[in-house]
C-alpha distance (Angstrom), angle and dihedral (degrees) to the residues before:
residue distance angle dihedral
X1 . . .
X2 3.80 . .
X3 3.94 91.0 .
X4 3.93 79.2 60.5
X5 4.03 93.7 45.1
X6 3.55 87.5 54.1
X7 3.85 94.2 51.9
X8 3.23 90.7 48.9
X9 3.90 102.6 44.9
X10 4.81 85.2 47.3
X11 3.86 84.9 51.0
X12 3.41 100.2 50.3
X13 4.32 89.7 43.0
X14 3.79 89.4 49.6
X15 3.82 89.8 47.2
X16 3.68 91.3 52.0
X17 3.92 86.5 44.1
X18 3.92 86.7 49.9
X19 3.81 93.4 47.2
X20 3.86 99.8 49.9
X21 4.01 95.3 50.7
X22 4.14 81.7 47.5
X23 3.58 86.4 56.4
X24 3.91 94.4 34.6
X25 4.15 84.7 55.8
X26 3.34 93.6 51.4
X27 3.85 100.3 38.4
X28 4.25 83.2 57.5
X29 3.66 90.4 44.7
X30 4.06 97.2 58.3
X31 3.52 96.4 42.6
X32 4.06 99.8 51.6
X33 3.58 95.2 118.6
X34 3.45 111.8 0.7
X35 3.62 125.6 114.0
X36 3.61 123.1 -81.1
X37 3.76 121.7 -114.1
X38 3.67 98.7 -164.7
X39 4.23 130.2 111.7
X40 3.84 111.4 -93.4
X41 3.96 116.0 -141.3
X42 3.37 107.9 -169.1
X43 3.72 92.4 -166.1
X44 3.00 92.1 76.3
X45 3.75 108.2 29.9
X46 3.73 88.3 60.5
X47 3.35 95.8 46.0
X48 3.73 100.4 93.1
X49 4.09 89.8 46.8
X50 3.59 83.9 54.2
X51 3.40 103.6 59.2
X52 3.52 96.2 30.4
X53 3.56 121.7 110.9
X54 3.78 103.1 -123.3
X55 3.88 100.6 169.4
X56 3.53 98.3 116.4
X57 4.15 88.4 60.5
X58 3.90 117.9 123.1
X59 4.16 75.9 -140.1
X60 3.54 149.3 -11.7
X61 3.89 128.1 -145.9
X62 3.83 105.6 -126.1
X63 3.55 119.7 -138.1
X64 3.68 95.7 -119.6
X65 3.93 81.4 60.0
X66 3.64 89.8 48.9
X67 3.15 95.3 47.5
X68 4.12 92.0 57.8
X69 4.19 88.0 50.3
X70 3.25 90.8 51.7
X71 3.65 81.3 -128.9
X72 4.00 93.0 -177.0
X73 3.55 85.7 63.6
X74 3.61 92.8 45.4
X75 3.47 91.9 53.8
X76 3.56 102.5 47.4
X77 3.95 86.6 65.0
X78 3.45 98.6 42.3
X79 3.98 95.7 48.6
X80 3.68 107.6 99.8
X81 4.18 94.1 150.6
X82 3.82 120.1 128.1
X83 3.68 105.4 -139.1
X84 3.80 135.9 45.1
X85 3.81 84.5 -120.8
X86 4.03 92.0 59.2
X87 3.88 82.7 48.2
X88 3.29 95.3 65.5
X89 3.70 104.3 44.5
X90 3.88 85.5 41.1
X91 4.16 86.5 61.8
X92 3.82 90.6 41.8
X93 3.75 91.4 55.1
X94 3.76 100.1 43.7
X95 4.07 93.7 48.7
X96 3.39 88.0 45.1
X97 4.43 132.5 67.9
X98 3.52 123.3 -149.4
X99 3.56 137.3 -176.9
X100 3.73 104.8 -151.1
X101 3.77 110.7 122.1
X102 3.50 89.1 170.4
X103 3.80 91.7 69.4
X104 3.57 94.0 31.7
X105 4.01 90.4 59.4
X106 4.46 83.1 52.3
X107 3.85 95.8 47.2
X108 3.87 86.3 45.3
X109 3.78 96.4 47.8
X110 4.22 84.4 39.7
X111 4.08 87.1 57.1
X112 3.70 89.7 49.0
X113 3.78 100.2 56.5
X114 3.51 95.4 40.0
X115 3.76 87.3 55.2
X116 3.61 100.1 50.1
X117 3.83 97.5 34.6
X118 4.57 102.3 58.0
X119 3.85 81.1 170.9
X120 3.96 94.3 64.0
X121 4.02 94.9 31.7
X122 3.58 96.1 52.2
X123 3.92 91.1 48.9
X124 3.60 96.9 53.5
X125 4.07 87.4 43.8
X126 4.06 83.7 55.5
X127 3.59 86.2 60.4
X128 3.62 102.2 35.3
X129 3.65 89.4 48.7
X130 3.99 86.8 73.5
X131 3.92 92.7 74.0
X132 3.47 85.3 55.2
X133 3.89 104.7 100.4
X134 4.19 113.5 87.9
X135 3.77 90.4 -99.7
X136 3.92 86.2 74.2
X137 3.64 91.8 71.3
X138 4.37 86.5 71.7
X139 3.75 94.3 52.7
X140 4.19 82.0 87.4
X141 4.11 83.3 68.1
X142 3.75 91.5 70.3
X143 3.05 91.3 70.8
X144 3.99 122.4 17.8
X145 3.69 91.0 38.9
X146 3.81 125.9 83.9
X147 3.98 108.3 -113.6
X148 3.75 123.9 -129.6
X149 4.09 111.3 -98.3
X150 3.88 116.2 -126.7
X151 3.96 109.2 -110.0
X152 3.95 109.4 -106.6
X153 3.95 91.1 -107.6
X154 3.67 84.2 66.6
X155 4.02 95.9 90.2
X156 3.78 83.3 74.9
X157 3.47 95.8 68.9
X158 3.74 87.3 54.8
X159 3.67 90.5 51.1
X160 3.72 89.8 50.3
X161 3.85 90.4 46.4
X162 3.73 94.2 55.5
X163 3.82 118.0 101.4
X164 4.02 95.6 -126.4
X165 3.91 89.3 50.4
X166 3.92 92.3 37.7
X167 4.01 107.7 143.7
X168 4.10 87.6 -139.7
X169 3.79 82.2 60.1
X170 3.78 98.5 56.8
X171 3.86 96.3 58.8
């Protein structure tokens, strides 16, 4: 009787389970391409074309030029990425002009097979669709952002952290 409980009660989970990536699947399969119905903080989605070094660019759109598109506007429409990450490099790359065929020719040849192959595209959206909550946007402070130092007492905590020191040890 409870082995039977218990079969019924893991069934029913991994049905749930079964149902939601079903409905995850075809969630990310409708809205490939289709415009995005979320808010837009530009605060943050400029955030990593701020602090990006963008020297070596062939050109970089201004903001009194983006200002005159309307580029916020322009970019709300052409936005189709799935995480706040792919925002942000998505914002970078459109105010920004590169001459780099080489990587051009990849991202084009990327595009394609994600296109033609749902099975692969909507895989990597399932994972891409993690960095999709509004604490993504920070991830760019790992590494454009200068990190706090450790005070100079801190070697003691390595001290204490080291088996032949270990507190436990003392007693």
């Amino acid at each position: 009787m409870i082995k039977d409980i218990i079969f019924q009660i893991k069934y029913s989970f991994s049905q749930i389970r079964f149902n939601r990536k079903k409905e995850i699947n075809q969630r990310l399969k409708e809205s490939f391409g289709k415009l995005k119905d979320d808010s837009f903080d530009f605060d943050y989605i400029e955030k990593y074309f701020r602090n990006k070094d963008n020297s070596k660019a062939y050109q970089v759109i201004s903001d009194k030029t983006c200002n005159d598109l309307d580029f916020d506007d322009l970019f709300m429409f052409l936005d189709r990425t799935n995480s706040k990450v792919g925002q942000q490099y998505f914002y970078n790359n459109l105010r920004i002009i590169k001459v780099n065929e080489k990587q051009t020719k990849l991202n084009e040849e990327l595009i394609t097979e994600l296109s033609e192959n749902p099975e692969l595209r909507i895989s990597v959206q399932k994972k891409i669709e993690k960095l999709k909550h509004k604490d993504a946007y920070y991830i760019t402070t790992l590494f454009q952002e200068e990190h706090i130092n450790p005070p100079k007492w801190f070697f003691v905590i390595k001290l204490l952290n080291h088996p032949h020191t270990s507190l436990c040890q003392l007693k």
